[in-house]
KEKE-3310 file (N, C-alpha, C; in steps of 0.2 Angstrom, whole numbers, plus 5000, padded with zeros to 4 digits):
npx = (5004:5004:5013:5009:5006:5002:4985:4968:4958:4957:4957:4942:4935:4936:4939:4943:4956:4960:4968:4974:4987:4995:5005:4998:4988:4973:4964:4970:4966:4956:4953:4959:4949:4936:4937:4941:4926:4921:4930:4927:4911:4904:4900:4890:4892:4881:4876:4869:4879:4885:4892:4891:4887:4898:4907:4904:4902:4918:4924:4930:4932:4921:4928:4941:4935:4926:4937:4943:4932:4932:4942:4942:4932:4939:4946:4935:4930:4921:4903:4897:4881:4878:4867:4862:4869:4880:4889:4891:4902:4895:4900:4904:4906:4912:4920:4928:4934:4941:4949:4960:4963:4973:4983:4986:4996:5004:5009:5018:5024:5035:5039:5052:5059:5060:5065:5079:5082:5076:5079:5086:5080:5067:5062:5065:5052:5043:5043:5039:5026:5018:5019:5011:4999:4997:4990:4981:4974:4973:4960:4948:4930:4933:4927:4940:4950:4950:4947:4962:4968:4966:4973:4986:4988:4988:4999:5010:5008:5009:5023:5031:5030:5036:5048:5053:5059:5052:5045:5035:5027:5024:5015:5004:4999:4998:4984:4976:4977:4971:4958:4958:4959:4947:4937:4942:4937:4925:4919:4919:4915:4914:4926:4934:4943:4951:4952:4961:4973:4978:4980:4988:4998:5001:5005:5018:5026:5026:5034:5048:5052:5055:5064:5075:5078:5072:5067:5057:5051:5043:5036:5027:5020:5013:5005:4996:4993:4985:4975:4968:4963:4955:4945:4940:4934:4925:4915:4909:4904:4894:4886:4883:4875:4865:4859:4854:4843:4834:4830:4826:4812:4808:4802:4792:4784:4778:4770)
npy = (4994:5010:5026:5039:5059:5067:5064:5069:5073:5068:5052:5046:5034:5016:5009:5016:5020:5007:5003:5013:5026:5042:5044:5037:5042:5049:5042:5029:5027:5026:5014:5005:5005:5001:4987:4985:4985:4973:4966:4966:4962:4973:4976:4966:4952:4956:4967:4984:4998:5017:5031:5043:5038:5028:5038:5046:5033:5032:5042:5053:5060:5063:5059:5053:5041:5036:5036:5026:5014:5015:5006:4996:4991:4988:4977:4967:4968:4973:4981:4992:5001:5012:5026:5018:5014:5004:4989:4975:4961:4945:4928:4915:4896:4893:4905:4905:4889:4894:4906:4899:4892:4897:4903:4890:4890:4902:4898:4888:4892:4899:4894:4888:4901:4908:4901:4902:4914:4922:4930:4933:4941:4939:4928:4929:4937:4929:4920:4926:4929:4916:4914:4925:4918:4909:4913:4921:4912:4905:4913:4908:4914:4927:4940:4951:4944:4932:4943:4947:4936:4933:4942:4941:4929:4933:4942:4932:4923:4933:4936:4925:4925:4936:4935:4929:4942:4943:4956:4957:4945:4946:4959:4954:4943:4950:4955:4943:4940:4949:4945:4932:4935:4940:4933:4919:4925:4928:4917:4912:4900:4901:4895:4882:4871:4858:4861:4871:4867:4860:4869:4876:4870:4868:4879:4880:4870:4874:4886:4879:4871:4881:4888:4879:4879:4871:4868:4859:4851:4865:4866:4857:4858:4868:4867:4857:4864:4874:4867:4862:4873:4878:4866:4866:4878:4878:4870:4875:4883:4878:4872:4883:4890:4880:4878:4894:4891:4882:4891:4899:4892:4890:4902:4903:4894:4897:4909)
npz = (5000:4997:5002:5007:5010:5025:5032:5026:5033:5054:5058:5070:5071:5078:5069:5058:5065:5068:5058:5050:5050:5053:5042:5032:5016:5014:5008:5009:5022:5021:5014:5021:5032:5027:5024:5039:5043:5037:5039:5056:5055:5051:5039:5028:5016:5001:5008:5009:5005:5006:4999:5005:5019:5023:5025:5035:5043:5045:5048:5039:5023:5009:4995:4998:5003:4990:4981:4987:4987:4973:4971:4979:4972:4959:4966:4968:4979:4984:4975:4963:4961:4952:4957:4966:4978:4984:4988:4996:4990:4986:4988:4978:4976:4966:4964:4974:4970:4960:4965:4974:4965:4959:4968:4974:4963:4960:4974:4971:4964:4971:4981:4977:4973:4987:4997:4990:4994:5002:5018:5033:5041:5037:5042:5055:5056:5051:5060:5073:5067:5066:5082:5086:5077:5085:5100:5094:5089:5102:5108:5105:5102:5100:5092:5087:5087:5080:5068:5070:5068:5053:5048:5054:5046:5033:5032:5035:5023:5013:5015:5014:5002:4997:5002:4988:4980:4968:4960:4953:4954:4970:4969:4962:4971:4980:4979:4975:4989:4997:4991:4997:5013:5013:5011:5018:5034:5031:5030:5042:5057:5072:5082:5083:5091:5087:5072:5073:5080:5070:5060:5065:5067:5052:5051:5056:5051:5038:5041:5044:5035:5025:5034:5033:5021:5012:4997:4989:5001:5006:4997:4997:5008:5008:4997:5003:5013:5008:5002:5011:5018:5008:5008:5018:5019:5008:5012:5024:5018:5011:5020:5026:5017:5016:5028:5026:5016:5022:5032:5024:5017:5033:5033:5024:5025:5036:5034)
capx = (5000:5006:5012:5008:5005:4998:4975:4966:4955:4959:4950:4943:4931:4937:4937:4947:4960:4961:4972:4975:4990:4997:5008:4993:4985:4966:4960:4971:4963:4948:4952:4959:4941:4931:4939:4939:4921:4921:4933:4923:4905:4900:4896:4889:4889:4875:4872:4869:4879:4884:4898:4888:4885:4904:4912:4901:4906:4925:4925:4934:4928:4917:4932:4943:4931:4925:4944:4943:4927:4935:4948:4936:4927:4942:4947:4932:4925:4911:4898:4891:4874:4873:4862:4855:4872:4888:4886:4900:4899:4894:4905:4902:4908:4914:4924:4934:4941:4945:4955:4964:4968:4977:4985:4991:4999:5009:5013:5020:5032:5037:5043:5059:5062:5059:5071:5084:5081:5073:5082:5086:5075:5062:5062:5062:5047:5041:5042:5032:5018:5018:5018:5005:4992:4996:4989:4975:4967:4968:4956:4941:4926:4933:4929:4944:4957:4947:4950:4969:4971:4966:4978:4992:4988:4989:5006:5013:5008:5011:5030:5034:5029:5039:5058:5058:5061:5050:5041:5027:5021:5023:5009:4998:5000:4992:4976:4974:4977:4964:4950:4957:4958:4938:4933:4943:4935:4916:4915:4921:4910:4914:4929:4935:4951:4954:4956:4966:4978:4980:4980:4995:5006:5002:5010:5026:5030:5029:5038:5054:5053:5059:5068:5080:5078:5069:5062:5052:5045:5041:5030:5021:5017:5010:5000:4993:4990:4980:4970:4965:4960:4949:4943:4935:4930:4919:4910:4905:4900:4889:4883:4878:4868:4860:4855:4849:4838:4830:4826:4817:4807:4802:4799:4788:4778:4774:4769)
capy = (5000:5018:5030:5048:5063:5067:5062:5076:5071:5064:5048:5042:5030:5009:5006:5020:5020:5002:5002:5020:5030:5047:5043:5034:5045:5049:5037:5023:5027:5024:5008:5000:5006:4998:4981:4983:4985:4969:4960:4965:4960:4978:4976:4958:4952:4959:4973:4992:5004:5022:5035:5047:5033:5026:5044:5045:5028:5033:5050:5053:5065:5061:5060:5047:5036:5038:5033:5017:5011:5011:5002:4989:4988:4985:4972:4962:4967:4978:4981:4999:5001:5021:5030:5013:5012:5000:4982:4970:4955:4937:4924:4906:4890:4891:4912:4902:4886:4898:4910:4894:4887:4903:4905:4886:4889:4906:4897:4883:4894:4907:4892:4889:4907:4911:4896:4904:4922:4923:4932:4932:4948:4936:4920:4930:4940:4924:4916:4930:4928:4910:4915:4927:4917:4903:4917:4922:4906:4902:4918:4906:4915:4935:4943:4955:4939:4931:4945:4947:4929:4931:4949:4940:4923:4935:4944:4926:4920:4936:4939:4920:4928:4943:4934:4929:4947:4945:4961:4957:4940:4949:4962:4951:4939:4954:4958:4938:4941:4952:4942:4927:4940:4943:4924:4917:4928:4928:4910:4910:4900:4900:4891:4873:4868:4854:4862:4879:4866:4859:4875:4880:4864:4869:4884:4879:4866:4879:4891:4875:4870:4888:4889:4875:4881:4865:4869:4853:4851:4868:4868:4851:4860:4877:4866:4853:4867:4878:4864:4858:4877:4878:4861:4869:4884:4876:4867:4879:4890:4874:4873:4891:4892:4874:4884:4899:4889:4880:4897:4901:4886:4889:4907:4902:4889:4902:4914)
capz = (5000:4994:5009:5006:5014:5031:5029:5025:5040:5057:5059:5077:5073:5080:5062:5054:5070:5069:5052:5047:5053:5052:5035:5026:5014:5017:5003:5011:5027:5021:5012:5026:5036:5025:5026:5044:5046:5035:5045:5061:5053:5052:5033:5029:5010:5002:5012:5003:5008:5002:5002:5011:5026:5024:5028:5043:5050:5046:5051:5032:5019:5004:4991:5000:5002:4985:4979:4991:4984:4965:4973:4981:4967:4955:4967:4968:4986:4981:4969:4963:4959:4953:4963:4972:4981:4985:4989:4998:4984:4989:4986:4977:4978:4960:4966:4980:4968:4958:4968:4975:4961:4958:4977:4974:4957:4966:4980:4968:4961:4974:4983:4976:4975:4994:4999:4988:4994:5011:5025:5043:5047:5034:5043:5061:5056:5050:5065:5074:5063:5069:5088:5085:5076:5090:5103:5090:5087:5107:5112:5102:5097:5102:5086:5086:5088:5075:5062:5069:5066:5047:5046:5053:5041:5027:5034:5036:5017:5009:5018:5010:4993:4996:5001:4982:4977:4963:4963:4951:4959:4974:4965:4958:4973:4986:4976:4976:4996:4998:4992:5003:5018:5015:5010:5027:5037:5030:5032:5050:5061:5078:5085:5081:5094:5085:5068:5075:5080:5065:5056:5070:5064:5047:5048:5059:5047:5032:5043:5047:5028:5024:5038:5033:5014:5007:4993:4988:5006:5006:4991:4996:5012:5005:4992:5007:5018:5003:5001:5019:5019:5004:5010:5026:5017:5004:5017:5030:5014:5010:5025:5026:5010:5016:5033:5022:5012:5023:5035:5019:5019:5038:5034:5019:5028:5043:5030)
cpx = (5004:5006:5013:5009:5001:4989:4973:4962:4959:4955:4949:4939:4935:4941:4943:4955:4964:4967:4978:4981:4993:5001:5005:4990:4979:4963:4963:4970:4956:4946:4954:4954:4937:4931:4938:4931:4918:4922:4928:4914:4900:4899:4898:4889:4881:4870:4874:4873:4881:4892:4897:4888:4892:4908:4910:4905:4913:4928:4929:4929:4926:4923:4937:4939:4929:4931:4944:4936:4928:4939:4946:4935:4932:4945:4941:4930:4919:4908:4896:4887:4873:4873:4861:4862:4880:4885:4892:4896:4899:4899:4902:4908:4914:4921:4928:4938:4945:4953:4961:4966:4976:4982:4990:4997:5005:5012:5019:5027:5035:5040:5051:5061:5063:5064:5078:5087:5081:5080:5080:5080:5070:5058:5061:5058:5041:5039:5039:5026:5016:5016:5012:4998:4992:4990:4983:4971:4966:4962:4950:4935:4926:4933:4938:4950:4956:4950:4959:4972:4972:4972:4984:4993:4990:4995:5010:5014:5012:5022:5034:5036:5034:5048:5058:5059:5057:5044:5031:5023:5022:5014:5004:4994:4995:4986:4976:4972:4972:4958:4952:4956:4949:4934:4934:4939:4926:4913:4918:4914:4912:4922:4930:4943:4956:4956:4960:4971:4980:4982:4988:4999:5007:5008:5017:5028:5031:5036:5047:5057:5058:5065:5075:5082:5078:5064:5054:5047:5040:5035:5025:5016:5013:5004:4995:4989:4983:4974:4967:4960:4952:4943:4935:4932:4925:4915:4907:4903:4892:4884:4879:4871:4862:4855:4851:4841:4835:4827:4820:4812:4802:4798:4791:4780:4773:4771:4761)
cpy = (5006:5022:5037:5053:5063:5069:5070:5077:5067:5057:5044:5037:5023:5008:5008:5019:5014:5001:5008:5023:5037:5047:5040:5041:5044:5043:5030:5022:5023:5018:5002:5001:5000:4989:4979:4982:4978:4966:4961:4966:4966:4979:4968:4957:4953:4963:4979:4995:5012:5027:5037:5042:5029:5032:5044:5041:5029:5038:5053:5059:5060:5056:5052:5040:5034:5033:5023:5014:5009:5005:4995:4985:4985:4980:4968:4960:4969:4980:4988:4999:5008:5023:5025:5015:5009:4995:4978:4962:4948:4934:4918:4902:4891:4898:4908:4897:4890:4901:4904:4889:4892:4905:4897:4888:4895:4905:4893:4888:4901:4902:4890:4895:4908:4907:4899:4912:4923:4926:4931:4936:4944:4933:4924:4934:4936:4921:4919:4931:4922:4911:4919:4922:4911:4907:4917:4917:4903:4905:4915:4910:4925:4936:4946:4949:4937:4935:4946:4942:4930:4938:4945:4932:4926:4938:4938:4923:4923:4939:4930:4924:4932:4941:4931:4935:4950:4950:4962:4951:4943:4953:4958:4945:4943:4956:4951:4937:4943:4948:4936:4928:4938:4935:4919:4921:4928:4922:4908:4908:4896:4895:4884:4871:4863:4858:4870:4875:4863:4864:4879:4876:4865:4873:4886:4876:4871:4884:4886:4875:4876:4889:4886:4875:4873:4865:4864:4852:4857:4872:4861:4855:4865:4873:4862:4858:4873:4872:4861:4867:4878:4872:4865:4875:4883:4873:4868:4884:4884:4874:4879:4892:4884:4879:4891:4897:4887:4884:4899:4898:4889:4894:4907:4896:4890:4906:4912)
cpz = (5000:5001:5005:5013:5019:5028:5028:5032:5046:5058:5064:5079:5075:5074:5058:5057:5071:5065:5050:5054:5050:5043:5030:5023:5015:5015:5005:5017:5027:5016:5016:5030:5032:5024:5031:5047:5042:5038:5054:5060:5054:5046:5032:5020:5008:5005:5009:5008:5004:5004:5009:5019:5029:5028:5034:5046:5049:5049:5044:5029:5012:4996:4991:5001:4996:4981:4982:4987:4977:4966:4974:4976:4961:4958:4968:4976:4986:4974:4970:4958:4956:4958:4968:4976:4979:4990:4990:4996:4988:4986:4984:4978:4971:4960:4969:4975:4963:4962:4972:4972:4959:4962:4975:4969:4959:4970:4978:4966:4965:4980:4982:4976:4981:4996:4997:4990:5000:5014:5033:5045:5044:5041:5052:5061:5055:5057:5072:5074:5068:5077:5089:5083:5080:5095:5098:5092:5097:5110:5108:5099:5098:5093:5082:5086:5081:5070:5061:5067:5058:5044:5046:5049:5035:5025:5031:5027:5012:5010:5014:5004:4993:4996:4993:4979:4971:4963:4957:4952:4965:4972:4964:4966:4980:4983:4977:4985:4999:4997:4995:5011:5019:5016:5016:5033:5037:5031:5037:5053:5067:5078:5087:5086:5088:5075:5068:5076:5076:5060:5058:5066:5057:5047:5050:5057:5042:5033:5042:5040:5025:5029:5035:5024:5012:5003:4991:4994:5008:5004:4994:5002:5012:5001:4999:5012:5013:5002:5006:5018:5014:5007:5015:5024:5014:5007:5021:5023:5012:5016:5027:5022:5013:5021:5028:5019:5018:5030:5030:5020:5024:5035:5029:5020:5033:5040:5029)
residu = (UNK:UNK:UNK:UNK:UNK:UNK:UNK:UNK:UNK:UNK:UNK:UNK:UNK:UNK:UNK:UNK:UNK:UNK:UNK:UNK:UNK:UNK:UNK:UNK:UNK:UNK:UNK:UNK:UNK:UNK:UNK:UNK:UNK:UNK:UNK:UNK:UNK:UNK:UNK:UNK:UNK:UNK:UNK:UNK:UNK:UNK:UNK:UNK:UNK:UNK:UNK:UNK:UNK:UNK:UNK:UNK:UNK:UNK:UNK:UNK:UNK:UNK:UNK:UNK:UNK:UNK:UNK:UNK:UNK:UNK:UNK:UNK:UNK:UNK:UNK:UNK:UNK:UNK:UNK:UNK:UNK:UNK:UNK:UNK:UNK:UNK:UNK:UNK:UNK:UNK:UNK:UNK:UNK:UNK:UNK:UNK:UNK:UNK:UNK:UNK:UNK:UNK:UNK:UNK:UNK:UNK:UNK:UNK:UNK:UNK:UNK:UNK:UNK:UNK:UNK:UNK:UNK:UNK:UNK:UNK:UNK:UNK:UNK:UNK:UNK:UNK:UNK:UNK:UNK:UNK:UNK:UNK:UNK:UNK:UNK:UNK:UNK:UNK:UNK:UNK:UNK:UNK:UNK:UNK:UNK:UNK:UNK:UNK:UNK:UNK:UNK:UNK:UNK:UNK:UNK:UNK:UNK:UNK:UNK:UNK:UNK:UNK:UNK:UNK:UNK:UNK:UNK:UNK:UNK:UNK:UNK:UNK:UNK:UNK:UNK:UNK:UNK:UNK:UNK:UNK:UNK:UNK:UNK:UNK:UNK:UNK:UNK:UNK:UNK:UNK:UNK:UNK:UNK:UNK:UNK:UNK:UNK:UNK:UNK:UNK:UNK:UNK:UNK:UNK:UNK:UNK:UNK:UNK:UNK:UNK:UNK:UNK:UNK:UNK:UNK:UNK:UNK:UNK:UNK:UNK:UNK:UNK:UNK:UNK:UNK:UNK:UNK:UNK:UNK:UNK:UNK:UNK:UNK:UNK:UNK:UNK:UNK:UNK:UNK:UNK:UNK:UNK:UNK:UNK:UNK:UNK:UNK:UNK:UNK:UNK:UNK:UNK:UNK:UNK:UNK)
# end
């Protein structure tokens, strides 16, 4: 993310305060607000909202939000309707194999780079991350761990990508980022012991693999652990939509 000038505004709402610092420009203020109020389920897919109604909850000016919203949109968070609005876009079953086919195929080749490249400050920022999302995932169903878990999951994924040097899979590889940030996140449901700790050994074996620069093991691990995730995400999205459908039903039989 681009560092600019001091915000036009200051921003004090949970939201803006949460991401946004003195050296962000306004419009990256108000691009990391509206992911947080994603990540903390204060906008749900398919829910309308508006510039006018965004600046309010940010404390932001009309403009900067504005700028974030194209931005959004040109990443595949939100939807604009004209005049109706701005819409945080659903996701299918068929959006997720995608973006995960995509995440494997990057991970596949950012392995052997990262083993050749990676750094000491890397590999101890790395192992950081690791400590952190041990911490995160045991605070159970606190939202606020909850989203830090999925920030410091994306730190963790995206700091691999970055020891290979290559700075246009790097690029391509944080806009794919972003929509697994949103897709992790939106299908959270509630706290599983048994697979946080699997999720934890996952990512201390990725971290050792690099650590020891093995490439081969490295990639089987990155691809193992991409696919246990998807795993678990197509299935609580099935579940969801199963549970939706059959609220209609009741509502349709009460009716």
């Amino acid at each position: 993310m681009p560092r600019a000038a001091k915000s036009e505004s200051k921003p004090d709402s949970k939201f803006a305060s949460k991401s946004a610092s003195k050296e962000l420009s306004a419009a990256d203020q108000a691009y990391n607000g509206i992911i947080d109020l994603v990540l903390y389920n204060e906008l749900r897919p398919g829910e309308r909202t508006s510039v006018n109604l965004l600046a309010a909850r940010l404390k932001l000016g009309r403009t900067p939000v504005k700028e974030a919203i194209t931005r959004l949109q040109t990443e595949g968070l939100l939807s604009v309707f004209g005049r109706s609005g701005t819409m945080v876009n659903r996701t299918d079953a068929t959006q997720i194999e995608h973006l995960f086919a995509l995440r494997k195929a990057m991970e596949d080749f950012a392995a052997e780079g990262a083993v050749k490249h990676v750094t000491q400050e890397q590999l101890a920022e790395l192992r950081e991350l690791v400590a952190k999302m041990r911490i995160y995932s045991a605070n159970r169903n606190d939202i606020h761990s909850a989203a830090d878990f999925v920030r410091a999951n994306v730190a963790f994924h995206a700091l691999i990508v970055a020891a290979t040097g290559n700075p246009f899979l790097i690029r391509l590889y944080a806009q794919l980022q972003m929509q697994l940030q949103i897709v992790t996140y939106l299908v959270h449901r509630g706290f599983d012991p048994k697979a946080a700790a699997q999720r934890q050994r996952e990512h201390e074996g990725i971290y050792k693999a690099l650590s020891v620069r093995n490439g081969k093991l490295l990639k089987a691990l990155l691809r193992q652990h991409a696919q246990a995730t998807e795993v678990v995400i197509l299935a609580t999205l099935r579940d969801s939509d199963l549970s939706s459908t059959e609220a209609r039903k009741r509502r349709s039989r009460a009716a």
